[in-house]
C-alpha positions as CSV (number, residue, x, y, z in Angstrom):
1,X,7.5,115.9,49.9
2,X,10.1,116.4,52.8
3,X,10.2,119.2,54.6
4,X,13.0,120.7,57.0
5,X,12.8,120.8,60.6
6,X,11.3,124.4,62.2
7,X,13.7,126.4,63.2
8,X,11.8,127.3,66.4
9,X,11.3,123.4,67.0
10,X,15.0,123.5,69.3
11,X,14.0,127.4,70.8
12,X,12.8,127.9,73.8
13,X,12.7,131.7,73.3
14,X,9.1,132.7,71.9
15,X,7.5,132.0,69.1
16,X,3.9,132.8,67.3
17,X,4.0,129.0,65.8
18,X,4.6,127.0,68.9
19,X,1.0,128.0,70.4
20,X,-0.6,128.2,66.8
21,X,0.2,124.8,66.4
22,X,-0.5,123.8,70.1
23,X,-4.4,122.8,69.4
24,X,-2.5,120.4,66.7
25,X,-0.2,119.1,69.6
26,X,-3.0,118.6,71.8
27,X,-5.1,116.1,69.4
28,X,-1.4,114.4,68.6
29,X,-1.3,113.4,72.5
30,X,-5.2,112.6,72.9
31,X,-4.4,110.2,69.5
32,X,-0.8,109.1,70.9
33,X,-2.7,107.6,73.8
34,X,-5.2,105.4,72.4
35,X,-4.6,101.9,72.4
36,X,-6.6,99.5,71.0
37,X,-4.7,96.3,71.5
38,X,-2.7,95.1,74.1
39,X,0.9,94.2,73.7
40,X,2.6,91.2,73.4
41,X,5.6,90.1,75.0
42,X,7.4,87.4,72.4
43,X,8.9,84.8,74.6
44,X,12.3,83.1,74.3
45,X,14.0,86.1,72.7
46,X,15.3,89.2,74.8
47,X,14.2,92.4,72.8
48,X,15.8,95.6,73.2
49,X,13.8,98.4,71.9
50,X,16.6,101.6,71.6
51,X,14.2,104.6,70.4
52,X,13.5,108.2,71.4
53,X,11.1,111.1,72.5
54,X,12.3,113.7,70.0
55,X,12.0,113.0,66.7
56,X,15.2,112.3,64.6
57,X,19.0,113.2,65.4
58,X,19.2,111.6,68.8
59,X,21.6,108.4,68.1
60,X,19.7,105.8,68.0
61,X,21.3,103.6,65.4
62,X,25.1,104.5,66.3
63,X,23.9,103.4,69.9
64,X,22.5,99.5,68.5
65,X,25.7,99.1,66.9
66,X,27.3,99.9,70.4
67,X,25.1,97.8,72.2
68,X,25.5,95.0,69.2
69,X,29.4,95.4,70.1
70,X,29.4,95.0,73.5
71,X,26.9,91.8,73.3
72,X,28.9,90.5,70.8
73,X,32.2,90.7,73.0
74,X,30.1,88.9,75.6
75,X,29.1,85.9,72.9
76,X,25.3,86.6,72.6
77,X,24.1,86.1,69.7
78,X,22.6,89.6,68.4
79,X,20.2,90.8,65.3
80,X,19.3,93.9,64.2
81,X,15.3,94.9,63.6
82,X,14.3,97.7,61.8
83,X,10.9,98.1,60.8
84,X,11.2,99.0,56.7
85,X,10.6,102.6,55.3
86,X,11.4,103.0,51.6
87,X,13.0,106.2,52.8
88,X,15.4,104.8,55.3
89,X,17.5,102.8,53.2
90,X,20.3,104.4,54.5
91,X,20.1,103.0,58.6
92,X,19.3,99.7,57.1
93,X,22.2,99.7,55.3
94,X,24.4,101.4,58.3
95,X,22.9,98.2,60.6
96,X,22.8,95.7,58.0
97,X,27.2,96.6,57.4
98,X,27.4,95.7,61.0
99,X,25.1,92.5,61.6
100,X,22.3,90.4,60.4
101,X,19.3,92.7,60.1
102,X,15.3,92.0,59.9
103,X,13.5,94.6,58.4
104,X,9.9,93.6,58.1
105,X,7.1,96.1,58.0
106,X,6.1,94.6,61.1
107,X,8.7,94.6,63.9
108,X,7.1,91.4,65.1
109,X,7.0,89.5,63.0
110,X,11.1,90.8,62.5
111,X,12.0,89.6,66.0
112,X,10.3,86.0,65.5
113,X,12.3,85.3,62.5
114,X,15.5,86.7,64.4
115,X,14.3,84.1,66.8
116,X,13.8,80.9,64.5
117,X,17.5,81.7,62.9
118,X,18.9,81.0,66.5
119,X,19.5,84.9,67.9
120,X,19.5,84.9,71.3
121,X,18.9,89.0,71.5
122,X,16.9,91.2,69.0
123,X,18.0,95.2,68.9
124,X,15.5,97.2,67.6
125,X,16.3,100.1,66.0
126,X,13.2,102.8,66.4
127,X,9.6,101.6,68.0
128,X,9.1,102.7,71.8
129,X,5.6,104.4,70.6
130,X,5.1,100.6,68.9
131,X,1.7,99.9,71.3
132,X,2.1,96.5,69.4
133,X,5.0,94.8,71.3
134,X,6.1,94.5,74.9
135,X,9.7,94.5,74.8
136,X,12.6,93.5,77.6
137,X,14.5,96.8,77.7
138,X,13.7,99.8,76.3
139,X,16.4,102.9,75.4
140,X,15.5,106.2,74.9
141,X,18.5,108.6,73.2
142,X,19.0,112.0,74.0
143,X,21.1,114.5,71.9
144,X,23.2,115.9,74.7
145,X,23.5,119.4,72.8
146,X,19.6,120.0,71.8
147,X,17.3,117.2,74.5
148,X,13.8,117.8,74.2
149,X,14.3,121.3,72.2
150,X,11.3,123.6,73.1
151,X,9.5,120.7,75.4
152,X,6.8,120.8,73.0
153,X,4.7,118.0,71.2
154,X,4.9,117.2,67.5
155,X,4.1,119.8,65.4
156,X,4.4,122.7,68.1
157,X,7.5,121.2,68.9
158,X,9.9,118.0,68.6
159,X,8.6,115.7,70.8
160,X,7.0,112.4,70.4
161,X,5.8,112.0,73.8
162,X,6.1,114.4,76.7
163,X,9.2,114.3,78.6
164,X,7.2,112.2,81.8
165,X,7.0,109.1,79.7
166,X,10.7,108.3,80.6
167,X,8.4,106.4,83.5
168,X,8.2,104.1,81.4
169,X,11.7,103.5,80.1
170,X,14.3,101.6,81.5
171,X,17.5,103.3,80.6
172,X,18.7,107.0,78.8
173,X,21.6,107.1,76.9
174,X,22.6,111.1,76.3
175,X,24.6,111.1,72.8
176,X,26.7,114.3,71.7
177,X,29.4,116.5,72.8
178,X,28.5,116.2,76.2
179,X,28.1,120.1,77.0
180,X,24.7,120.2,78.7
181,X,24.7,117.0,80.5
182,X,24.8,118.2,83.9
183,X,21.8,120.4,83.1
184,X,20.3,117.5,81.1
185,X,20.7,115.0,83.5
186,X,19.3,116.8,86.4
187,X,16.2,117.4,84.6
188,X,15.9,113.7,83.5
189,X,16.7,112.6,87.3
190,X,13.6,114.6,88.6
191,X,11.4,112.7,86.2
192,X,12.9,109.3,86.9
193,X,15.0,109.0,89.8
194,X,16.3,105.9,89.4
195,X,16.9,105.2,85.5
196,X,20.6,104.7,84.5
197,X,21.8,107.2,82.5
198,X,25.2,106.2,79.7
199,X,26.4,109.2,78.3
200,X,28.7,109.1,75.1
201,X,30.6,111.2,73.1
202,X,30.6,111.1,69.3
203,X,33.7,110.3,67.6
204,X,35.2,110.2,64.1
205,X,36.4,107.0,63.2
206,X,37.9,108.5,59.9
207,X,39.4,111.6,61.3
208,X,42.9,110.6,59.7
209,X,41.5,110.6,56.1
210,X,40.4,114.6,56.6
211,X,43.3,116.9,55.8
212,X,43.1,119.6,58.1
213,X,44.6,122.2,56.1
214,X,41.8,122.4,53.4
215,X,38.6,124.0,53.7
216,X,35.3,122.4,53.3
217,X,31.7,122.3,52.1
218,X,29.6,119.9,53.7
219,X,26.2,118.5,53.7
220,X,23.5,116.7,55.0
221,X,19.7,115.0,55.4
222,X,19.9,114.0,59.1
223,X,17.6,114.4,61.9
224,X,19.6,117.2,63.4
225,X,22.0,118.6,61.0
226,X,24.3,121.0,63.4
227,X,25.1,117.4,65.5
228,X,27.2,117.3,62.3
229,X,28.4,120.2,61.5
230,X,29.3,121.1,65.3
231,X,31.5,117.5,65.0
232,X,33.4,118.5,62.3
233,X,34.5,122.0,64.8
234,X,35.3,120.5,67.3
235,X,37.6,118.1,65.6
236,X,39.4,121.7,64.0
237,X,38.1,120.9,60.7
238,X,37.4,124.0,58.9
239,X,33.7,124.7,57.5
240,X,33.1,127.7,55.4
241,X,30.1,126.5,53.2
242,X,26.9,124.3,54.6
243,X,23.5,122.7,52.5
244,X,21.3,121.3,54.6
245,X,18.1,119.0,53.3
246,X,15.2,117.2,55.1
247,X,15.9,113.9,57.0
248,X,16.6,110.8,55.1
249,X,16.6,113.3,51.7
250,X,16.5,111.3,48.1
251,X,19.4,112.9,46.3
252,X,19.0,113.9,42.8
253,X,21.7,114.4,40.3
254,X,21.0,118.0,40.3
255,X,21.8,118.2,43.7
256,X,25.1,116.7,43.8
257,X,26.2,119.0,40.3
258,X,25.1,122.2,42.4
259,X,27.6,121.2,45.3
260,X,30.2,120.3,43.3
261,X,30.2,122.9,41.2
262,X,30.1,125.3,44.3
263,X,33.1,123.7,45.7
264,X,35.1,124.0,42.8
265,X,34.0,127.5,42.1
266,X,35.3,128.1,46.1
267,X,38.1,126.0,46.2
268,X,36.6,123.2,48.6
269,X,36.6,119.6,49.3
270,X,33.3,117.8,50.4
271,X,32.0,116.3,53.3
272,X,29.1,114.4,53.9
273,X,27.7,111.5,56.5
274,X,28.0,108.3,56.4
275,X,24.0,108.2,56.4
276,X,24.0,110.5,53.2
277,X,26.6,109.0,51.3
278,X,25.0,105.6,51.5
279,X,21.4,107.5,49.5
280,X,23.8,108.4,46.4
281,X,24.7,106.4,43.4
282,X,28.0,105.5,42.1
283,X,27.8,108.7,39.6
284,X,27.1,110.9,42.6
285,X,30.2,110.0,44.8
286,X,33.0,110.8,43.1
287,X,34.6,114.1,44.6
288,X,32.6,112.9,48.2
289,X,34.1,112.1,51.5
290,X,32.6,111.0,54.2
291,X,32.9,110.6,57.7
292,X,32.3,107.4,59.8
293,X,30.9,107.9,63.3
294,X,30.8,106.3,66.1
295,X,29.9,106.7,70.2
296,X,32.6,106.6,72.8
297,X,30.5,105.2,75.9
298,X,31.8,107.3,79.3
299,X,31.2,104.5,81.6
300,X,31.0,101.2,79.5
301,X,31.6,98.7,82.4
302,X,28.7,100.1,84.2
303,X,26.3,99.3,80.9
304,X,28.0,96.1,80.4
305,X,27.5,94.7,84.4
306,X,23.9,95.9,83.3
307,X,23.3,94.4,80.5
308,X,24.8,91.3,81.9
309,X,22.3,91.2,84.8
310,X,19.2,91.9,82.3
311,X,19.6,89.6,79.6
C-alpha cells in the first residue's frame, strides 16, 4: 500500500511527528552507513549516476534526458540505466521514449550490457545510495522550490542522507521555478564550496495544446505534487480542482470514473503528467491531457565545457 507524503515532511515550522519519529531517523542513518562491500568501479564505460538526497520530486529523470541531449549533440554514444521497480513503469517508459534503456534489477550488471552493445557513457537514473558501484560522476537534483524540506532524515523528514554528504558529490543541479535559489545555493556552497551548481527551469513543451480560457481539474502521483500544480500557475493556466495520490500511484478504473465525472459535473477539462498518463490504460485516457515537461538549463555551455573535460 502507498502512502502520501507528510505534510510536515517540507515544514520547517514545528511539529510533534518530526521528533516522534527522530529515534526512527536515527537507526535509518546508523543502517544508511553500513557497508559491507566495497565498490566497484566498471572500467571502459563512463557512468553517470544523476540521483538525489530527498526522496522523490527532485528531477532526476527530466535532468538524464537533458544530459542524454547534450551528449548526444556532442556524438557520444549514451544509454539509459534504471534499476527495475514493477512500480516505476512510468520513468522507464519516459527514458526508454528518449533512448536505449537497461533496466536490470542490478544496475551493474545494466551498465555492463550498455557496455558490450558499444555505449560509450551509461546515465543512471536513481542510485547515489547504491554502496555497490563506484561511478564517474555523480548528480544530486534539488527542487529549487522545496530543497531538503524540514532537513530531516527519512521518516522524520525527506531526506535520504543528511545534507553534508554533497562531499561526496560532484555536481548539483537545482530543478524548479528558480525562486529560492539564491537562498538554496548559499546553503549548498557552505557545504561544498567548490561543486558546480546548473540550475534549470521547468518548462512546458505542450503549452500550445492547453487552451487558456478553460478551467481545469488536474491530477497526480509524483514525488512532489505542487512542482505540478505550481507549473501549471505560472504558465496562467487556471486550476480550480486538484486530486493528489501517492508517488508512482496504480490507477484503477474507479479512479479515473470519479475524476471524470467530477469534471463534467464542474465543467472542466483534465490535466495530468506525463509520468501519470503513461500508468493508465487505453480505456482510462480518453477525456485526459497531459503535459510534456522538460528543463531549460540557465547556463548550458558551462555543463557542456564540463562534461566535455570529464568524460
Amino acid at each position: 500500500m502507498k502512502i502520501k507524503k507528510p505534510l510536515f515532511w517540507d515544514k520547517k515550522s514545528f511539529s510533534i511527528w518530526k521528533y516522534i519519529l527522530f529515534p526512527l531517523s536515527l537507526i535509518y542513518f546508523l543502517l544508511s552507513k553500513i557497508n559491507l562491500k566495497k565498490k566497484k568501479i566498471i572500467n571502459n564505460i563512463f557512468s553517470i549516476c544523476v540521483g538525489n538526497i530527498y526522496i522523490g520530486g527532485t528531477g532526476k529523470t527530466p535532468t538524464c534526458i537533458l544530459i542524454k541531449n547534450i551528449l548526444d549533440d556532442l556524438n557520444i554514444k549514451t544509454s539509459f540505466v534504471k534499476k527495475h521497480y514493477a512500480d516505476q513503469v512510468d520513468e522507464q517508459y519516459l527514458l526508454g521514449k528518449h533512448g536505449s534503456l537497461y533496466k536490470e534489477k542490478s544496475r551493474e550488471n545494466s551498465i555492463i550490457k550498455s557496455r558490450e552493445n558499444g555505449f560509450q557513457v551509461a546515465i543512471v537514473d536513481d542510485g547515489l545510495q547504491d554502496k555497490t558501484i563506484d561511478y564517474n560522476l555523480k548528480i544530486v537534483c534539488f527542487n529549487s522550490e522545496i530543497f531538503i524540506g524540514n532537513g530531516h532524515l527519512i521518516p522524520s523528514g525527506p531526506l535520504r542522507s543528511k545534507l553534508s554528504e554533497i562531499k561526496n558529490f560532484d555536481v548539483i543541479f537545482l530543478n524548479g521555478l528558480n525562486r529560492n535559489n539564491e537562498k538554496n545555493i548559499y546553503s549548498l556552497k557552505e557545504v561544498n564550496q567548490n561543486i558546480p551548481i546548473f540550475e534549470t527551469i521547468y518548462k512546458i513543451k505542450n503549452i500550445e495544446s492547453l487552451d487558456k480560457s478553460y478551467k481545469y481539474l488536474i491530477f497526480a502521483g509524483i514525488g512532489n505534487p505542487n512542482n505540478f500544480l505550481n507549473l501549471l500557475k505560472f504558465n496562467n493556466i487556471n486550476v480550480v480542482k486538484k486530486i493528489f495520490y501517492p508517488d508512482h500511484y496504480a490507477y484503477k478504473l474507479e479512479d479515473i470514473n470519479k475524476i471524470n465525472n467530477l469534471a463534467l459535473k464542474e465543467n472542466l477539462k483534465i490535466i495530468t503528467t506525463e509520468k501519470d498518463y503513461l500508468r493508465l490504460n487505453e480505456k482510462m485516457r480518453k477525456n485526459i491531457n497531459y503535459i510534456k515537461i522538460e528543463l531549460s538549463l540557465k547556463n548550458k555551455n558551462d555543463l557542456i565545457n564540463f562534461l566535455k573535460k570529464k568524460i
